[in-house]
C-alpha positions in Angstrom: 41.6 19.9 -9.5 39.9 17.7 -12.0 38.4 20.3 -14.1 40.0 23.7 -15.5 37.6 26.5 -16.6 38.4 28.7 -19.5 35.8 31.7 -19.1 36.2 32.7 -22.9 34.5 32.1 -26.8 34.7 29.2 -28.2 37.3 28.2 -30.3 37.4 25.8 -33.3 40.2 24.0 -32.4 39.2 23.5 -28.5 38.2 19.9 -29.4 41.8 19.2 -30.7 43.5 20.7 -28.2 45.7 20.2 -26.3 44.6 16.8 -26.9 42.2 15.2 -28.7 38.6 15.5 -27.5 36.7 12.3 -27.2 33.5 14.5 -25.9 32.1 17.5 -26.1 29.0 19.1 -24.3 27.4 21.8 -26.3 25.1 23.9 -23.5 25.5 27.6 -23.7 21.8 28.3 -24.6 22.8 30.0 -27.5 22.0 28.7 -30.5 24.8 30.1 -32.2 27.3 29.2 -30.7 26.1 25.6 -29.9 25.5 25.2 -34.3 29.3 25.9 -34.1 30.2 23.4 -31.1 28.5 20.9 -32.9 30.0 21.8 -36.3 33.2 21.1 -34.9 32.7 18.2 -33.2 31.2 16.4 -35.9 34.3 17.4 -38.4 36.6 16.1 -36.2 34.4 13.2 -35.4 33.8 13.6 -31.6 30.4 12.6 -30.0 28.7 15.7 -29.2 26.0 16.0 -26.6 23.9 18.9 -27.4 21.7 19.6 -24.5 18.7 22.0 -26.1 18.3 20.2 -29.3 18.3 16.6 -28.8 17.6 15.6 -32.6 21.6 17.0 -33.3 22.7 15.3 -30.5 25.4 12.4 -31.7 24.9 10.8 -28.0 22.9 11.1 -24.6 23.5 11.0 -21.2 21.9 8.9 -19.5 19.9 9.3 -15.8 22.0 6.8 -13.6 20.4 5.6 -10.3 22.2 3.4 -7.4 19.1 0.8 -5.6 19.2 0.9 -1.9 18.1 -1.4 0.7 17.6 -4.7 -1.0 18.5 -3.5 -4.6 22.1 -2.4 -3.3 24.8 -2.9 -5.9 22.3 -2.6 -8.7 22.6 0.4 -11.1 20.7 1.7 -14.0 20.9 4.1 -16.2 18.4 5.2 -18.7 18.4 7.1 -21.8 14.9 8.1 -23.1 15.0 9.1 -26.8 17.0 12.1 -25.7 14.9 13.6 -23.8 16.4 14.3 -20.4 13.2 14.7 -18.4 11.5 11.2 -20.0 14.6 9.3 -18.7 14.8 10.5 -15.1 11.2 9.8 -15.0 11.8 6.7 -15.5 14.7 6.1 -13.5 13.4 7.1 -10.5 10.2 5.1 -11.1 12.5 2.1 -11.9 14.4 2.9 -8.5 10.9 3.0 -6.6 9.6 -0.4 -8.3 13.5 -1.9 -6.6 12.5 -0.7 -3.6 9.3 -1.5 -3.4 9.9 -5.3 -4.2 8.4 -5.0 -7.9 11.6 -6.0 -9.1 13.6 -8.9 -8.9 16.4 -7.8 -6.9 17.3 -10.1 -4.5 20.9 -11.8 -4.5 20.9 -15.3 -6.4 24.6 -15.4 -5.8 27.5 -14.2 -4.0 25.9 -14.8 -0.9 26.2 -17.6 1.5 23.2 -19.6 2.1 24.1 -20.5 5.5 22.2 -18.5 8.3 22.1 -18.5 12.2 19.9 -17.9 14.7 21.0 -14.4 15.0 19.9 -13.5 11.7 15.9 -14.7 12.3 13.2 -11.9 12.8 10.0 -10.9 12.4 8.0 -8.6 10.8 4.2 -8.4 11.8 2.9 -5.9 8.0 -0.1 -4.7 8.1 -1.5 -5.7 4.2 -4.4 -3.1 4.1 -7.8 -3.7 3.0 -8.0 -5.3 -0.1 -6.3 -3.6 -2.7 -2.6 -5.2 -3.5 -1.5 -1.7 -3.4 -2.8 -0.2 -0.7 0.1 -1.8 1.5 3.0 0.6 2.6 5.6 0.9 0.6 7.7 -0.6 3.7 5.4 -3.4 3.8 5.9 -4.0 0.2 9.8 -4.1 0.4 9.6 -6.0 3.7 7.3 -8.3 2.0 9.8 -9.0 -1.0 12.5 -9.6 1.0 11.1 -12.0 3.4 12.3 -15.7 3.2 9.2 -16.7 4.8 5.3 -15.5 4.4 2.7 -16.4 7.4 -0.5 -15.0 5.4 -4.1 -14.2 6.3 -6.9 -14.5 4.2 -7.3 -10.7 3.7 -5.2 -8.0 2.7 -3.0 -7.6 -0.1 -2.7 -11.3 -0.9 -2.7 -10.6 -4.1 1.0 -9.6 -3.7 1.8 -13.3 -3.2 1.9 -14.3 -6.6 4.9 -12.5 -7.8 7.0 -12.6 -4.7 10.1 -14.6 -5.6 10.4 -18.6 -5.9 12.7 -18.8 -2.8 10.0 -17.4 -0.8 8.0 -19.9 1.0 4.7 -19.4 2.1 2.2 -20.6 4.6 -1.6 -19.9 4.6 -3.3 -19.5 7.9 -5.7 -17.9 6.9 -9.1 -17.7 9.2 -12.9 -17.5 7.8 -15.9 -17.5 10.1 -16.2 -20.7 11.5 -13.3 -22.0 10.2 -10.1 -22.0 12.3 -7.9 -24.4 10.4 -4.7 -23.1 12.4 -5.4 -22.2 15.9 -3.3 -18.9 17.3 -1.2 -20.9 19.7 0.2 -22.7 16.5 1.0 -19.4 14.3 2.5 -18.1 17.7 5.0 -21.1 17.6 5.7 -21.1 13.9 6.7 -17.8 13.9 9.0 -18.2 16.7 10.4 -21.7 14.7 10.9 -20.2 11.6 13.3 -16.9 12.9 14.7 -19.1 15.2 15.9 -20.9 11.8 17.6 -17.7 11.0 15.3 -16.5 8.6 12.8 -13.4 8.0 9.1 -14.2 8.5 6.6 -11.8 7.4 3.2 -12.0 9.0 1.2 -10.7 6.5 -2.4 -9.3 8.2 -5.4 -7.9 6.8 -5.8 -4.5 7.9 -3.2 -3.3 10.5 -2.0 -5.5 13.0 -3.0 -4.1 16.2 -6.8 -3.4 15.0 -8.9 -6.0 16.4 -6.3 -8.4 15.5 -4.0 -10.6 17.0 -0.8 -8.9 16.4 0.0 -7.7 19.9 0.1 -11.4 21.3 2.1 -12.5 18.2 4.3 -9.4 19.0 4.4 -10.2 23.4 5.3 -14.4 22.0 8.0 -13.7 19.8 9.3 -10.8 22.2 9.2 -13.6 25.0 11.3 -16.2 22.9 13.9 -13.5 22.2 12.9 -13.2 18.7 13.1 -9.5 17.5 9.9 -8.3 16.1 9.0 -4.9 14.1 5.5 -3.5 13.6 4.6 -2.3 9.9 1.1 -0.5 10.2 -1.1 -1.0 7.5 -4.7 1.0 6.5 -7.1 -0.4 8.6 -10.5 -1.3 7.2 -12.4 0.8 10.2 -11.1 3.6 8.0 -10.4 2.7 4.7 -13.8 0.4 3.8 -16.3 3.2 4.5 -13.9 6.1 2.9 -13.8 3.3 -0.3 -17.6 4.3 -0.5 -17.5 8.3 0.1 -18.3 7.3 4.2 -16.0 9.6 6.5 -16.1 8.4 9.5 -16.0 12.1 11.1 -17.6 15.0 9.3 -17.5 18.4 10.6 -20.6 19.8 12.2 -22.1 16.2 11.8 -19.8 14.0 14.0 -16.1 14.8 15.9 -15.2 10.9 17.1 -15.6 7.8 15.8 -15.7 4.4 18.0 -14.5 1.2 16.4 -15.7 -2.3 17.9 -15.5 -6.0 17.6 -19.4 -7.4 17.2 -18.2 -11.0 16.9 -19.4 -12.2 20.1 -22.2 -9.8 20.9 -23.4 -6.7 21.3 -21.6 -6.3 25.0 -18.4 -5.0 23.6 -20.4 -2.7 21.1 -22.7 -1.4 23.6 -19.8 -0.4 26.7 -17.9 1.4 23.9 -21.2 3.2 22.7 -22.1 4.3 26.0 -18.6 5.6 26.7 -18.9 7.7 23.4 -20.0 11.0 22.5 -23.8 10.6 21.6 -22.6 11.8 18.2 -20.0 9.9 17.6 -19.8 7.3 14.7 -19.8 3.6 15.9 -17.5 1.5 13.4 -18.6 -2.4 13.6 -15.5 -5.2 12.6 -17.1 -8.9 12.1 -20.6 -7.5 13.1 -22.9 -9.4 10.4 -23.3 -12.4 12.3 -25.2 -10.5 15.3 -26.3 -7.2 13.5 -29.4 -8.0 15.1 -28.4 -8.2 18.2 -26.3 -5.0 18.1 -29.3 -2.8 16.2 -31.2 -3.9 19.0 -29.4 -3.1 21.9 -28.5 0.1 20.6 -32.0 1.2 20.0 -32.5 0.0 23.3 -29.5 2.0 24.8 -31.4 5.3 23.3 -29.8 5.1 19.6 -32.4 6.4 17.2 -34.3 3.5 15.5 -34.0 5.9 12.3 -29.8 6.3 12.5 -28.3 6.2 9.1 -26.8 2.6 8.4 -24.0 1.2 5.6 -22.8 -2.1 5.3 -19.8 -2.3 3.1 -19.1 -6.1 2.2 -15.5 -6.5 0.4 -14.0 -3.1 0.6 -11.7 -2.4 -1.9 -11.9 -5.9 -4.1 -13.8 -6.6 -7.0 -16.5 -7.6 -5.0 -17.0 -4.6 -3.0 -20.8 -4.0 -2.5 -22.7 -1.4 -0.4 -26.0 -1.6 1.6 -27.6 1.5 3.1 -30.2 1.1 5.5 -31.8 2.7 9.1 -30.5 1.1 12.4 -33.9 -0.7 13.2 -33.8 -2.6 9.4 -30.2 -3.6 9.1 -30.2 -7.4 10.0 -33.6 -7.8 7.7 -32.1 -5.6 5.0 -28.8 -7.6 5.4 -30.2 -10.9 5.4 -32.3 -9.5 2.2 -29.3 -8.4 0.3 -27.6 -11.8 1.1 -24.3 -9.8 2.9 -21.5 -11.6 4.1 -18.2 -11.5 5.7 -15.8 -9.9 5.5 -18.1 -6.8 5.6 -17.8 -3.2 7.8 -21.0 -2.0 9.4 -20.9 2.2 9.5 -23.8 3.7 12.0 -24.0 7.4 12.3 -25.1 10.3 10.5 -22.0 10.6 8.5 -23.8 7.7 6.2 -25.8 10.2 4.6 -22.6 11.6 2.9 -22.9 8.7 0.8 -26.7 9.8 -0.3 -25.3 13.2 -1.0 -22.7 11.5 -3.7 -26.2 9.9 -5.8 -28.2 12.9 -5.8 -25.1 14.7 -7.3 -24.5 11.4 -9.8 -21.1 10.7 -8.1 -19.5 7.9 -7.2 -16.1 6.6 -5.5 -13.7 5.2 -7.6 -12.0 2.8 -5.2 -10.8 -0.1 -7.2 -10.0 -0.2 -11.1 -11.6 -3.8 -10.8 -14.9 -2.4 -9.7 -17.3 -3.2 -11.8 -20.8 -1.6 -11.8 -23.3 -2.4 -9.4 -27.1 -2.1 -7.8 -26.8 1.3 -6.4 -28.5 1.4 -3.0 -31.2 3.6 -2.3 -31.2 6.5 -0.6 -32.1 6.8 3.4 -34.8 9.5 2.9 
């Protein structure tokens, strides 16, 4: 009942009558008819939107967005130069960047500072492997919203920088040999901080149920009543070889992969082996420190001394470097090259994907900080 149509020509004196217009929307595809639209319009000074010629356009409409989540109560509306297409672009990559926590859009004011213990949670995110924006788009707004950050050392900690001021947060990170806060501790401060009301991300490398603590961080806060959600993230089992042109399954070459923890031996490394199709890709997580000890009792478990081998130090950082070798030269080629942690060791066949990229001058563009580096040579 708003709106009366009038299926008929235009007339002149439509925009005068029965009152005066104060716009007028000139889209009949015809350009005829829209010159004299706009011919009247402008005599009888009225803005006139003219939809398929922006450059006799008197005004624009603009592409109007509402943010959600976080960003609710914001709205934006963008005009582009008058073209239509430009300014939804835009707005819906402005809407995105709200919801993604690239924007400031959390309240300042208008909202009362007090919290209670019924407001506190957490939120275990899973940052990835490296690459700031490699985390989910969940993670990211979860991440932006938190009033707390308990951060490791990995991941997308290069998001931490331009989360807001309010935002506190506290580095416990872990490095090889150096354990500065021990689990038992994060456990607890995650469970003080949500009992404070507030949210606390746990910001992981990786996601947080692969070879990561995240389950017992999950079963401590569960057991203190504290709610807990799971955010995945890209795990580096995956992600660090594919970040070099390394599947971890290839059709006709291997149909499983097996991912294992090398940090305290070759034990773990070896049951899961055995257990695995003879095939299958093996996937080492913090396996520099006894490479040897892992090459050897594979070999020794029937693996072929020759098997393809990539260590993939950094994966998706600046400092991302690859080493491809056989399974009976890794720990001498590794101590050669001078590899460190964090690194992912790849043994299989599927390695040789990686040879196939040189001979056909290709490479994986993984990073836009990559930088060029020694390529590696090929298996043979």
């Amino acid at each position: 009942g708003e709106i009366t149509w009038h299926e008929r020509a235009f007339d002149v004196e439509d925009v005068s009558r029965p009152s005066r217009a104060w716009l007028v929307h000139a889209a009949t595809g015809r350009a005829d008819v829209d010159d004299l639209v706009t011919a009247s319009a402008d005599a009888a000074a009225v803005w006139c939107v003219r939809a398929g010629d922006s450059a006799r356009s008197a005004a624009w409409l603009p592409a109007v967005g509402k943010g959600q989540g976080a960003a609710e109560g914001i709205q934006v509306a963008i005009t582009g130069g008058g073209d239509p297409r430009r300014s939804t672009a835009l707005r819906d990559a402005i809407l995105v960047a709200m919801e993604c926590g690239d924007l400031p859009v959390a309240r300042v004011r208008g909202v009362s500072s007090q919290v209670g213990p019924a407001t506190g949670r957490v939120v275990l995110v899973g940052g990835g492997p490296g690459a700031d924006d490699l985390i989910t788009v969940r993670g990211r707004r979860l991440l932006a919203q938190a009033d707390v950050v308990v951060t490791d050392r990995l991941g997308a900690t290069g998001l931490l920088a331009r989360l807001p001021q309010r935002t506190r947060v506290i580095d416990v990170g872990k490095s090889p040999g150096h354990n500065p806060v021990p689990q038992f501790e994060i456990n607890e401060l995650l469970v003080r901080e949500a009992k404070d009301g507030r949210l606390v991300v746990r910001l992981k490398g990786g996601d947080p149920f692969v070879l990561g603590r995240g389950s017992e961080e999950l079963l401590h806060c569960a057991s203190h009543g504290i709610p807990v959600e799971v955010v995945p993230g890209l795990s580096s089992a995956i992600s660090v070889p594919a970040a070099v042109g390394i599947p971890v399954t290839q059709r006709g070459v291997s149909a499983s992969f097996v991912v294992a923890s090398a940090h305290d031996g070759p034990d773990h490394v070896l049951a899961a082996a055995r257990s695995a199709a003879p095939d299958a890709t093996i996937v080492l997580l913090m396996g520099v420190s006894r490479l040897g000890d892992t090459a050897a009792g594979l070999i020794a478990d029937g693996r072929c001394a020759q098997t393809p081998v990539a260590i993939v130090e950094s994966g998706w950082t600046a400092s991302q470097r690859t080493t491809i070798t056989t399974l009976e030269a890794a720990a001498e080629a590794a101590r050669a090259a001078g590899v460190k942690p964090p690194a992912v060791v790849v043994i299989g066949e599927v390695v040789r994907v990686h040879d196939e990229l040189l001979a056909l001058g290709a490479t994986v563009e993984s990073h836009d900080a990559l930088g060029p580096h020694d390529a590696p040579e090929p298996l043979g």
